[in-house]
C-alpha positions in Angstrom: 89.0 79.7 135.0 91.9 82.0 135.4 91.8 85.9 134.8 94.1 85.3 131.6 91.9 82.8 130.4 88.5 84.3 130.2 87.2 88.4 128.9 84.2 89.9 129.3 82.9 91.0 125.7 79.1 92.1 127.1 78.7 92.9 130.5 77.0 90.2 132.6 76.2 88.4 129.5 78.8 87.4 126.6 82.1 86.3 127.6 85.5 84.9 125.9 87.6 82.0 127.2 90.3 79.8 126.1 90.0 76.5 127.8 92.0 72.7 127.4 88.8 70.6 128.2 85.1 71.2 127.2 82.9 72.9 129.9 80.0 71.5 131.4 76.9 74.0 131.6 76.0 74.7 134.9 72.8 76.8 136.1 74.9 79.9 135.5 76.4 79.6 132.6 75.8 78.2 129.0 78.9 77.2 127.1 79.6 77.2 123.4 82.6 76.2 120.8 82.3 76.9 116.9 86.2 75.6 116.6 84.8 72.7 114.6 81.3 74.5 112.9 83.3 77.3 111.1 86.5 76.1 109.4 88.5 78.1 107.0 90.0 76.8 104.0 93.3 77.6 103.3 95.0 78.7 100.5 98.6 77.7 100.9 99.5 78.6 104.5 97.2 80.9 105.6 94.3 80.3 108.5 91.9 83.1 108.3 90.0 85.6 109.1 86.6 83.3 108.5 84.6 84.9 105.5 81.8 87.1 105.7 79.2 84.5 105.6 80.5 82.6 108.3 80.5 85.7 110.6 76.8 85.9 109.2 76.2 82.8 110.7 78.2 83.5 114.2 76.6 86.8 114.8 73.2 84.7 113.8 74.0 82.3 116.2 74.9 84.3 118.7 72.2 87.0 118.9 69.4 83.4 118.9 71.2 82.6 122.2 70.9 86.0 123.6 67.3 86.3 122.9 66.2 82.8 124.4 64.5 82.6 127.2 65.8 79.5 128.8 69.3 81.0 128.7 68.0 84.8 129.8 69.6 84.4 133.2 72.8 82.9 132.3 76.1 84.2 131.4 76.7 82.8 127.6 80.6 81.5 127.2 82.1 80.9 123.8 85.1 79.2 124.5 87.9 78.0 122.3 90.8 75.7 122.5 94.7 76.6 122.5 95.0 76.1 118.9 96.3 79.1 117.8 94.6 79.4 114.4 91.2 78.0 115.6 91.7 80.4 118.9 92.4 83.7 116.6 89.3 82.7 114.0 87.2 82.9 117.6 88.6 86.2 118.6 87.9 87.4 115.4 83.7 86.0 115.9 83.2 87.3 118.7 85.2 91.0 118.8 83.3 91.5 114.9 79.7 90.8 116.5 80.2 93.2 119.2 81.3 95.4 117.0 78.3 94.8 114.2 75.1 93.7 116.1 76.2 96.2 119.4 77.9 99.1 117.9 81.1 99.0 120.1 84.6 100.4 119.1 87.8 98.9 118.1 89.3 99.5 121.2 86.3 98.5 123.3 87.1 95.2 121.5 90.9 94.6 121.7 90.9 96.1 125.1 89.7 92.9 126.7 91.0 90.1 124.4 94.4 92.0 124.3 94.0 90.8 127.8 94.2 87.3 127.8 97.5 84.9 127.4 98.8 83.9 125.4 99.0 86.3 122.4 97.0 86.0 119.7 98.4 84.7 116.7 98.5 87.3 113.3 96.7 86.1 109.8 98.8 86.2 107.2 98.8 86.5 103.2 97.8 83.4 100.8 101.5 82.1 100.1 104.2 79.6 101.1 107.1 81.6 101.8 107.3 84.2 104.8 104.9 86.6 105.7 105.6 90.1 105.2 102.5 91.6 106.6 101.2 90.0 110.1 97.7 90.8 110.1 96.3 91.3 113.5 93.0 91.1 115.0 93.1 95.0 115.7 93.5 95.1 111.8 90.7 93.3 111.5 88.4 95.1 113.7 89.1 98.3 112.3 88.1 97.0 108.8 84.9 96.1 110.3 84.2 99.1 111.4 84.9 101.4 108.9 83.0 98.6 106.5 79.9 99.3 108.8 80.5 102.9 108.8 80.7 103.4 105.3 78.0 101.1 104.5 80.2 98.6 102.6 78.9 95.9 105.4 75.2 95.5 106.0 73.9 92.0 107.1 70.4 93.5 107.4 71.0 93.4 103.1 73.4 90.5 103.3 72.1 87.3 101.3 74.5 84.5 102.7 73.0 81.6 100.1 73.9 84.2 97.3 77.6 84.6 98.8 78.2 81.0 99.7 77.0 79.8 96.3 79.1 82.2 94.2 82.3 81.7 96.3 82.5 78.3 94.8 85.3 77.9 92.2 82.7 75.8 90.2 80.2 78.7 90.6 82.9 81.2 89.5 84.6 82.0 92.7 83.7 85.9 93.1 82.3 88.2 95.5 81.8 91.7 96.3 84.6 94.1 97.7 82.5 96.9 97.6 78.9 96.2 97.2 78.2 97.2 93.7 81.0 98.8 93.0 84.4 96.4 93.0 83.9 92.6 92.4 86.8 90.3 92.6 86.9 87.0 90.4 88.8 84.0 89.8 90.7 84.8 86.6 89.0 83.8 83.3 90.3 81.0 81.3 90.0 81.1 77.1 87.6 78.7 77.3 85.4 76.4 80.4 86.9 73.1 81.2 87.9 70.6 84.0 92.2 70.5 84.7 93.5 68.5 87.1 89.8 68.5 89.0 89.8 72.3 88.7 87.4 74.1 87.0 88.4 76.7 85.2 85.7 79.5 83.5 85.7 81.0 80.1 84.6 84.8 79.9 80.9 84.3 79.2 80.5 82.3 82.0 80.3 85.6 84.4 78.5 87.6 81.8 74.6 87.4 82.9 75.8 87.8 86.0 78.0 90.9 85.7 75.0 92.8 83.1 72.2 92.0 85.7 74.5 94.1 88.7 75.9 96.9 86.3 79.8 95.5 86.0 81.0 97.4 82.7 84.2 97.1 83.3 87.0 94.0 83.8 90.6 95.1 85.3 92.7 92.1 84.2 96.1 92.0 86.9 97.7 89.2 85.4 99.6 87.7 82.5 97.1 86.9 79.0 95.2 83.6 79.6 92.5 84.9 77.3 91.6 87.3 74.4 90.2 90.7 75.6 87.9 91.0 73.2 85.7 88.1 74.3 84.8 90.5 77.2 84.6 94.2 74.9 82.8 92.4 72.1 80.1 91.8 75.0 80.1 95.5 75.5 82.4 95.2 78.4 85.4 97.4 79.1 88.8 95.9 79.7 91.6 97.3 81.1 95.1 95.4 81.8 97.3 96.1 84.7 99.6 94.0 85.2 102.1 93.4 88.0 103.4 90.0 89.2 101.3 88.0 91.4 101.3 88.3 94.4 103.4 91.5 94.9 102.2 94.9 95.3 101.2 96.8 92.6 103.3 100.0 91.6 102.3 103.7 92.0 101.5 104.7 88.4 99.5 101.0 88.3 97.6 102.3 91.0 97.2 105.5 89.7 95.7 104.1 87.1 93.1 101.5 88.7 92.0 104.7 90.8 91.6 106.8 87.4 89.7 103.8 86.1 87.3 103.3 89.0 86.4 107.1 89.2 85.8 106.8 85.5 83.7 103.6 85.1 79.7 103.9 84.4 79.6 101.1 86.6 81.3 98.6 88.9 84.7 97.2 88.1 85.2 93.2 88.2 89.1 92.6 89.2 90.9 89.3 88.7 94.3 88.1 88.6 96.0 84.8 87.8 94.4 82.6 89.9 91.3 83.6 92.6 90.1 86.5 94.7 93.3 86.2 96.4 95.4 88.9 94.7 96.1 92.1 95.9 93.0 94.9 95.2 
């Protein structure tokens, strides 16, 4: 392999390549691709970052290899192919474990995959047209880290059954922003059916859920597609906000989510028109 096409991410140990065939293990080295084990699904034209649970899983993975003893004397190689999307998801694995299960910095990260060639490419936002905010894996890093830092990330607390199941449009496609504090939902419908193979969820469909982890209050970011009042006549707040979606919200709006937060008895479940997609 060529300097540009391989970084060390643990010294001696871990290491991060970009290769055009698959590697054969040798009594050195153990190779291993996850291109094809952890796929994201796309919106409209994004590609990634992979969700929390699959980074669950990697970081899983990857400490299992480190600890086994028929691999303890050989340098462990994820390697990825020259897809672009597939080849950023991988940076994105590996520079988030080293920075979750061994405590190094942002720039420890990007240091060495900034390295390699050829560049990386950017994430981008959940719609058709042009992106207007490249997302890079430095961004992406950093939000790690300050997740960990603040507490807002702890796999040691993580249930990755609970997340995978409740991600699921037909399970009510939600998840936790800010562990009990901000959830983000698929918007509610006026009332549970199947359109066009899609379901769609009435208000009570999320309310055991949201009583049993202290959600009082709904922030609705979208146009009316059902009657408040199925949520406050359940002893919910609601609050409407709306902006269009998929643009950015304006100052007094957020103003005024901020003001509601800092308000709330308890967590705040956000939705917009369609999924967890919109802008929080």
């Amino acid at each position: 392999m060529a300097d540009h096409d391989v970084c060390t991410i643990l010294d001696e140990r871990l290491y991060f390549a970009t290769l055009r065939s698959k590697p054969r293990n040798t009594t050195s080295c153990h190779y291993f691709c996850v291109d094809d084990e952890f796929i994201y699904e796309n919106f409209y034209a994004d590609f990634g970052p992979l969700n929390l649970a699959m980074l669950y899983r990697y970081c899983n993975k990857v400490n299992k290899k480190l600890k086994s003893s028929s691999l303890a004397k050989k340098r462990l190689i994820h390697y990825t192919s020259y897809d672009g999307r597939k080849r950023a998801n991988s940076a994105y694995l590996i520079g988030c474990y080293a920075i979750i299960c061994h405590r190094k910095t942002v720039d420890e990260v990007t240091r060495p995959l900034g390295s390699l060639a050829p560049p990386f490419l950017t994430f981008r936002d959940a719609s058709c047209g042009p992106p207007t905010y490249p997302l890079n894996l430095y961004h992406c890093f950093s939000a790690i880290y300050k997740a960990l830092l603040h507490g807002f990330l702890d796999f040691s607390k993580f249930s990755v059954e609970e997340y995978e199941h409740f991600e699921k449009v037909e399970n009510g496609d939600f998840n936790w922003i800010v562990p009990g504090k901000f959830l983000a939902f698929a918007g509610p419908h006026d009332r549970s059916r199947i359109e066009n193979g899609y379901p769609l969820h009435a208000p009570d469909s999320y309310f055991s859920y949201f009583k049993a982890h202290n959600v009082t209050t709904v922030v609705r970011l979208n146009k009316r597609m059902y009657e408040a009042r199925k949520f406050t006549d359940a002893g919910f707040e609601h609050r409407d906000l709306f902006f269009p979606d998929g643009s950015n919200p304006s100052e007094n709006i957020l103003r005024r989510f901020l003001t509601i937060a800092e308000t709330a008895d308890g967590a705040l479940a956000v939705h917009c028109k369609g999924n967890t997609h919109c802008p929080q």
